[in-house]
C-alpha positions as CSV (number, residue, x, y, z in Angstrom):
1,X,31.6,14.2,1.1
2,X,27.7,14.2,1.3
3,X,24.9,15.8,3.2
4,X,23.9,14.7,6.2
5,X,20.7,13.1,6.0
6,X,20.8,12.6,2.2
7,X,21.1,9.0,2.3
8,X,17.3,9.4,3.9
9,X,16.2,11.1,0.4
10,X,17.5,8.7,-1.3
11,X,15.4,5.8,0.7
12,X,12.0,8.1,0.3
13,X,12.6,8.7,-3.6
14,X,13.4,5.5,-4.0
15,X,10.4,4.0,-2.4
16,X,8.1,6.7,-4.0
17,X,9.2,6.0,-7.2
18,X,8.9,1.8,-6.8
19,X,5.5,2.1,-5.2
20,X,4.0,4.5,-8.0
21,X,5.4,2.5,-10.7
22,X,4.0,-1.1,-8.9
23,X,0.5,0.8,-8.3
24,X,0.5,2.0,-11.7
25,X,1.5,-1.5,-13.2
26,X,-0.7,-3.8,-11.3
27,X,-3.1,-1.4,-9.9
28,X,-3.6,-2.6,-6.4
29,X,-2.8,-1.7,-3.1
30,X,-2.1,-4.7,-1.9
31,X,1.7,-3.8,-3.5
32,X,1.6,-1.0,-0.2
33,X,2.0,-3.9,1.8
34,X,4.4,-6.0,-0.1
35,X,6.6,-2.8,-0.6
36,X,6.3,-2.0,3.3
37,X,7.9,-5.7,3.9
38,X,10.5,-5.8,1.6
39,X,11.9,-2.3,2.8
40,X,11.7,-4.2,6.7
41,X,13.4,-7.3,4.7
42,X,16.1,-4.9,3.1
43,X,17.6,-3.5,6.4
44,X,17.1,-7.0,8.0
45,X,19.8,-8.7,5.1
46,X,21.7,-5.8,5.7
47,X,21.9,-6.6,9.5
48,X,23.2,-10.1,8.8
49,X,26.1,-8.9,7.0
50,X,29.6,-7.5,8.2
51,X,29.9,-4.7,5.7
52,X,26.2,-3.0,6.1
53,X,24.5,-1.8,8.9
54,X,20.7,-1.9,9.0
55,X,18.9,1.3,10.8
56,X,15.3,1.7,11.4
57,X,15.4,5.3,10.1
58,X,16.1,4.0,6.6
59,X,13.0,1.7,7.1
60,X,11.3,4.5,7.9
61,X,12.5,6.9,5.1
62,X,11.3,3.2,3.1
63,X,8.3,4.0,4.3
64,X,7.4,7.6,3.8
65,X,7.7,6.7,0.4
66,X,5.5,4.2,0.0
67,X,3.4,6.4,2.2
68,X,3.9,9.5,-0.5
69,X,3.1,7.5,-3.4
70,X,0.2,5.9,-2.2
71,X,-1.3,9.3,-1.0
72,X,0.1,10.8,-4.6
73,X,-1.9,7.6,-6.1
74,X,-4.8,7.8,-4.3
75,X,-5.5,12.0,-5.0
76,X,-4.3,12.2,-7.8
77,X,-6.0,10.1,-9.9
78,X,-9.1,11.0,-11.9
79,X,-12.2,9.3,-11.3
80,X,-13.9,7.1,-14.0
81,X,-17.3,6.7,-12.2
């Protein structure tokens, strides 16, 4: 039994948690991008198989998180100059 909706969580902590750890390793936001695609390549794969179904919603939820992070990133940093 599980929440409705939970599976969306999941996809946005997910995400948030990748895309801080990849901006805080390599430090560029060229990794929004790359993150942004491999969510979109995720749900494709799973579209080409007979036991997973691929939904834009959970690209979406991908998303938001990368979103989140990059905003958490981006405000929450303090300035060096």
């Amino acid at each position: 039994m599980s929440m409705p909706g939970l599976d969306k969580v999941v996809h946005v902590l997910l995400f948030l948690w990748l895309t801080l750890t990849a901006l805080w390793i390599w430090r560029k936001t060229a990794v929004i991008h790359v993150l942004l695609m491999l969510g979109a390549l995720i749900e494709l794969t799973q579209s080409l198989t007979p036991y997973r179904s691929a939904e834009m919603l959970d690209w979406l939820a991908d998303a938001l998180g990368v979103l989140l992070a990059w905003y958490v990133w981006r405000y929450t940093r303090i300035s060096t100059a």
